[in-house]
N, C-alpha and C positions, 0 to 999 in steps of 0.2 A: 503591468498588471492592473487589472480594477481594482474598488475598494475591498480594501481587505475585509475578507471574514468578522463577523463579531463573536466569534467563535475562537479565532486564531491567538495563539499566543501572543504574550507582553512582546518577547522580540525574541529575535533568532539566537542558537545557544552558540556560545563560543567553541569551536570547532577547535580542540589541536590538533598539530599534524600528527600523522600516523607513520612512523618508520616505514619505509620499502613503498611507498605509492605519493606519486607526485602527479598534479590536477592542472590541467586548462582550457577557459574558453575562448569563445571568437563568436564572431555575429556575421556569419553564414548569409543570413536573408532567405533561408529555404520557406518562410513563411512571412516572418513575422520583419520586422523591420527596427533598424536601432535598438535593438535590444539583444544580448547573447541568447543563440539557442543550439550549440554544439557545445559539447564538453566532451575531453579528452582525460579519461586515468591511464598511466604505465605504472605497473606492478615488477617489481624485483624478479628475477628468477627464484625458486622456490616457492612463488606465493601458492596456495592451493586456494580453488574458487571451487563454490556450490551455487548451486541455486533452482530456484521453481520459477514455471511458467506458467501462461493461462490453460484453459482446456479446453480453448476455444478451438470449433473443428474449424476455423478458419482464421486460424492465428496467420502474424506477419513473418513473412520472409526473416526476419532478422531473428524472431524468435525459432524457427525452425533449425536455421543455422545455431545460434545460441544451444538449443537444444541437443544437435548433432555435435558438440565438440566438448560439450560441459564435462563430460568424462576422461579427458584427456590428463596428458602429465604437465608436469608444474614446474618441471626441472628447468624449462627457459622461461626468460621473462613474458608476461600477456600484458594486453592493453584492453579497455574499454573507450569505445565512443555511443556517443548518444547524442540524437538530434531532437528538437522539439518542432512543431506544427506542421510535420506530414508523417503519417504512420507507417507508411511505404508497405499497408497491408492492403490485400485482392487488387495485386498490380502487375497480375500474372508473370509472364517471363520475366520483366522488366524488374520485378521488383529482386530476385535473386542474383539478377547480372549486380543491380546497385550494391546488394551485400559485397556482390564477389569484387566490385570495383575498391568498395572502403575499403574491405580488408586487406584487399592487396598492397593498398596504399597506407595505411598506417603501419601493416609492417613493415615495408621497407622504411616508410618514414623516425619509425622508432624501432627498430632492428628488432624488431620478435616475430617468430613463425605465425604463419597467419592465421595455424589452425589455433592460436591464442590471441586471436582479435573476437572481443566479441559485442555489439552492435544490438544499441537499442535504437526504435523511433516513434516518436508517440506525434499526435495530433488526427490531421484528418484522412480518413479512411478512401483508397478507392482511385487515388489519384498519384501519378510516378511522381517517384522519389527526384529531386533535383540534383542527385548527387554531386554534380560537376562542382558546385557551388560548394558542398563541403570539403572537397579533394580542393579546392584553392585554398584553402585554410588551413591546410595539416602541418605547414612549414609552421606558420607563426603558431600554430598552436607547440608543436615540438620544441619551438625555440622559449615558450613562456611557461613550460612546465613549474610546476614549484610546488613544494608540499604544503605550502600554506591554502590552496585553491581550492579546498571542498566547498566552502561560505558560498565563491561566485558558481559553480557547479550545478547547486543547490536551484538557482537560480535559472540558470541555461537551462537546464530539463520541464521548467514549468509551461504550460499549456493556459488553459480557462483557472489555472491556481490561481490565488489573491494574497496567496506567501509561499514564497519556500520554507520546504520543513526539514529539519536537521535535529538527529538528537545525538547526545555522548554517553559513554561511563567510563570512568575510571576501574576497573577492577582489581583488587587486592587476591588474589590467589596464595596457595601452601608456596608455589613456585617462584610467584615472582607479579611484580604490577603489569600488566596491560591496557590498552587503550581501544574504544568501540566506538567508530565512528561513522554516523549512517545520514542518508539524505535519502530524501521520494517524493515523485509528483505524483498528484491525482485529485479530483475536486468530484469530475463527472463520469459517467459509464464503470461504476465500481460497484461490483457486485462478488459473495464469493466464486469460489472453484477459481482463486489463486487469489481474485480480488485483482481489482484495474488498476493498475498502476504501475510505476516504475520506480524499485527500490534498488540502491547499493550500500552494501554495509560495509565496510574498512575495518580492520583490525591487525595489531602487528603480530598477535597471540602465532602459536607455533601449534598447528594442529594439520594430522592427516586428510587428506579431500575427502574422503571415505565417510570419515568421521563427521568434519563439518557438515558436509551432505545431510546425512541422519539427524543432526541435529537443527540443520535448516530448516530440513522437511519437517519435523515435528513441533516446531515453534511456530511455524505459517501455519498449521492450522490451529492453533492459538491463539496467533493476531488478525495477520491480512487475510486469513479464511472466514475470519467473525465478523467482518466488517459489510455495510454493503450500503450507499447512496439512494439510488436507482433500480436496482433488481439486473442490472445491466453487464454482461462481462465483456470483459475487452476483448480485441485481438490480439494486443501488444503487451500483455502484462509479463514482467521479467523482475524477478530480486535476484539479485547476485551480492554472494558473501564473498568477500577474499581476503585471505588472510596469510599478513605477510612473511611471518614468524622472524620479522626484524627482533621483539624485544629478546627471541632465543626461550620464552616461559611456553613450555609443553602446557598446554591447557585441556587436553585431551582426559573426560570422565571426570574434570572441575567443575563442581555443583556453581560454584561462585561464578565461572565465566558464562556458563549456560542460563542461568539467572540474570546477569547482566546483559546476555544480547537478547531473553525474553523482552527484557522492561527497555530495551533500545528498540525491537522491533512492534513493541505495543505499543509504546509512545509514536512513532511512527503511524502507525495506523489509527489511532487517533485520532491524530494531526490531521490527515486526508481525510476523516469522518467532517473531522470539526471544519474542512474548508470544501464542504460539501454544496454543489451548487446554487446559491440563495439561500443554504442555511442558516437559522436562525437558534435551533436549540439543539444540542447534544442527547443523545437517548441511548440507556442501556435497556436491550432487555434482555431481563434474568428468567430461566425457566428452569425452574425443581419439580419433583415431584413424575416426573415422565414415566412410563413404561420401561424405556429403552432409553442410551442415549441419544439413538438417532432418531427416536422419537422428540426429544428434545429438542435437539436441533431443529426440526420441521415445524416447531409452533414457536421457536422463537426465530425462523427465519421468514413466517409468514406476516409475524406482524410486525418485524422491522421492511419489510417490503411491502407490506400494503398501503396504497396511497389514501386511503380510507381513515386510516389511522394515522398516517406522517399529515396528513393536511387537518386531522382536528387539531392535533397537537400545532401543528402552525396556527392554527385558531387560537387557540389556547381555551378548547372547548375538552371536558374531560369525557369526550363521548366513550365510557369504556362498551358499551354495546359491540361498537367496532373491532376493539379488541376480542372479544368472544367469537363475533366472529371471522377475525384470523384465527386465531385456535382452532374454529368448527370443521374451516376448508383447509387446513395444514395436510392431514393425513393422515395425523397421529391420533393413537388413541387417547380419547378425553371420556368425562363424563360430569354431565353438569353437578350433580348432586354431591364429586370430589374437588370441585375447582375453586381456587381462590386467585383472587386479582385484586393487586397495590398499586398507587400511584406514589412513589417512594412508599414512607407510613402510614400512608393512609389506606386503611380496610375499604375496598370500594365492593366487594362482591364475594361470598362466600355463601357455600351449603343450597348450592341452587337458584341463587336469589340476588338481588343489592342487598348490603349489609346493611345491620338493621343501625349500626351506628355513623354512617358514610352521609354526609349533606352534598350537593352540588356546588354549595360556597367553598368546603374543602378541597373540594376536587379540582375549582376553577383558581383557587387560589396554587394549588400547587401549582399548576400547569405554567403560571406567569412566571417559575425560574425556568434558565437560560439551558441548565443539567437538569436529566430527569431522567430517573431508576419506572420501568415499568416491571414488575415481578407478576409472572403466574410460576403459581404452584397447583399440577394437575390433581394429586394425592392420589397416584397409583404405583409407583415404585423409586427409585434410585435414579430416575435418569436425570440430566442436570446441561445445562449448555446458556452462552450466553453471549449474543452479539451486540454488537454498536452499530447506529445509526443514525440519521437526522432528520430533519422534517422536512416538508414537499411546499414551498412556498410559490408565488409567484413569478420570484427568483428563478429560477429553477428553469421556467419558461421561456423568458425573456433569453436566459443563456442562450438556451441551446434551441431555440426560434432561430437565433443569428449565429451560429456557429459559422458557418461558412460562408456569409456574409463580406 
C-alpha cells in the first residue's frame, strides 16, 4: 500500500472471531505481486446472507452472479471469495466462464453447493480475469481457514487503499449478546447508487434472510448510498451481510442490533470517504430546509460532487460562491432570498446576500481543519439529507494518471 491516508484511523480495530464463519488468504499474483489479494469466508450451514449491488448497467460478471443467487436457501453451508486488482468486468464471455470456473472450484473445494459460492472482484476494468492463478490457491487457502482471519482479509481485498478498514460492535440485545463484524475496500470510483466498493459484514446474530435483506437495504441507504469520492460508480460494488446464527439470539425487530450494524456500516463508509484518493479533509454536507426529501438529496449530492467546491476546499480557500452554485444546478428547488449557508458556525450567507457578520479570515481559518461540516438550509420545507465527502487534490491525479501503469 502507499502512504496511508491522513485521514485514516490511529490503527485497525480489533476483530473477534465471529462463530460459524472462518477466513483465509493467499497471494494469487492475479495483479499485484507479494502481497495477499484473494480471500476466502466459509459460512456454516444456516447462515442467511443479504446484500446490495451497484446499478451500474454494466456491472461485473461476478456481481450478476452475486445478484442471481442472493435469494437462495441457507439451509447448506456458503462460501465467499474475493480477489483484488482485476475487476473481471466488460470481459464478455470470458468473464462468466471465470465465475463459473471459481465457483465450481470452491465448492468442491469446501463442500458447499455452488449456487452458495459467491464472488467478488475489484481492480482494473476490461481485461480477463486470470482465474487459473486463483484455482491454484484454493487447496492452501481451505487448508489455512481459521476464524481468527478477518484482520488479513481486510487487507487481500484492498486495491489504490492506504489502509484496511474494519469496524465491530458488541451488541447487548432483550435476547442475548451478539457480535458485528465488517471489512471494505474502496479509496477511488465511489460514488452513490450503492457506492464503490466492497463491503462484508459478519454476524453470529440469528435472523431470517428475508428480514436481514430489508434491513440491509435500508441501512445502505443511510451509509454507502451517502457517501461519494469522485461522482464515479463502479461496476463491482457488492455488500454482503451474513449472519450466522451461531450465538442462537433471534435479533429479528431488535432496535439494538439494527442500530449496531447502522454505526458498523457508517463507520465503514467513512472509513472509504476518509481514504479517499489524495484526500486531505473529511466533509459532511448537511442540507435542511428542502422542498422535498429528494429535493435534499440533489443539493447536497451536487455539492459534494462538485470539483469546484472539493478543490477550494483543498485550497483551503472558503469560496462559498461555489457552493451556491452547486445548489443553483442540483435541480432542486432553492431560492435565494430563503438560503442560508455555514461553514461549521460560522454564518457565511444568508437572506440573499453574504452575512453581514461573516469575515473571509473566519472562513479561511475554518477551512484549515482536517473535519469540516458545510450546512445549507434552503428554508422552504422539511426536506433534510446529508452526505460525506472529501476534497479533490492533486493526489487524486497522480492516482489514477497511473492506475494501470
Amino acid at each position: 500500500m502507499t502512504q496511508k491516508s491522513p485521514l485514516a484511523p490511529a490503527e485497525f480495530p480489533n476483530l473477534p472471531p465471529v462463530a460459524g464463519v472462518r477466513f483465509a488468504t493467499a497471494r494469487a499474483g492475479v495483479k499485484y505481486k507479494d502481497r495477499p489479494d484473494v480471500m476466502l469466508a466459509v459460512l456454516d450451514p444456516g447462515t442467511s446472507v443479504a446484500g446490495v449491488f451497484t446499478t451500474s448497467s454494466t456491472r461485473s460478471a461476478a456481481v450478476l452472479d452475486c445478484q442471481a443467487k442472493i435469494d437462495g436457501s441457507s439451509l447448506q453451508g456458503s462460501a465467499i471469495l474475493v480477489n483484488s486488482g482485476n475487476s473481471n468486468a466488460f470481459t464478455g464471455s470470458r468473464g462468466q466462464a471465470s465465475v463459473d470456473a471459481i465457483t465450481d472450484a470452491v465448492a468442491s473445494t469446501c463442500g458447499v453447493p455452488k449456487d452458495r459460492v459467491f464472488t467478488s472482484s475489484t481492480g482494473v476494468i476490461g481485461e480477463p480475469l486470470p482465474h487459473d492463478k486463483i484455482l491454484a490457491c484454493l487447496d492452501d487457502l481451505s487448508a489455512a481457514l481459521s476464524d481468527d482471519g478477518l484482520a488479513d482479509a481486510a487487507t487481500a481485498i484492498c486495491t489504490t487503499d492506504t489502509f484496511p478498514k474494519g469496524s465491530h460492535q458488541t451488541v447487548q440485545t432483550p435476547a442475548g449478546t451478539v457480535q458485528i463484524c465488517g471489512i471494505a475496500k474502496g479509496s477511488g470510483m465511489i460514488a452513490p447508487d450503492m457506492a464503490t466498493m466492497l463491503v462484508y459484514i459478519f454476524t453470529d446474530a440469528q435472523i431470517e434472510r428475508s428480514a436481514l435483506q430489508v434491513l440491509v437495504s435500508d441501512l445502505n441507504a443511510k451509509t454507502f448510498n451517502c457517501i461519494t469520492v469522485d461522482s464515479d460508480t463502479s461496476t463491482s460494488d457488492t455488500l454482503l451481510c451474513a449472519a450466522t446464527g451461531a450465538s442462537g439470539v433471534d435479533v429479528a425487530g431488535s432496535e439494538e442490533f439494527s442500530n449496531a450494524l447502522h454505526a458498523t456500516m457508517l463507520d465503514l463508509a467513512h472509513q472509504v470517504v476518509r481514504d479517499g484518493e489524495g484526500a486531505t479533509k473529511f466533509i459532511e454536507v448537511a442540507v435542511t430546509g428542502a422542498k422535498s426529501q429528494a429535493d435534499a438529496r440533489k443539493v447536497a449530492t451536487a455539492i459534494a460532487n462538485s470539483p469546484l467546491v472539493k478543490t477550494a476546499i483543498a485550497g483551503e480557500d472558503p469560496n462559498w460562491g461555489r457552493v451556491v452554485m452547486a445548489i443553483g444546478k442540483s435541480g432542486a428547488a432553492a431560492d435565494r432570498d430563503t438560503l442560508t449557508i455555514k461553514f461549521g458556525d460560522v454564518l457565511v450567507a444568508e437572506k440573499g446576500w453574504v452575512a453581514e457578520t461573516y469575515t473571509e479570515e473566519a472562513g479561511a481559518d475554518y477551512m484549515q481543519n482536517t473535519e469540516l461540516v458545510v450546512s445549507v438550509d434552503l428554508g422552504l420545507g422539511d426536506g433534510n439529507a446529508t452526505m460525506w465527502t472529501c476534497d479533490l487534490t492533486h493526489g487524486y491525479i497522480t492516482i489514477n494518471a497511473d492506475y494501470r501503469s
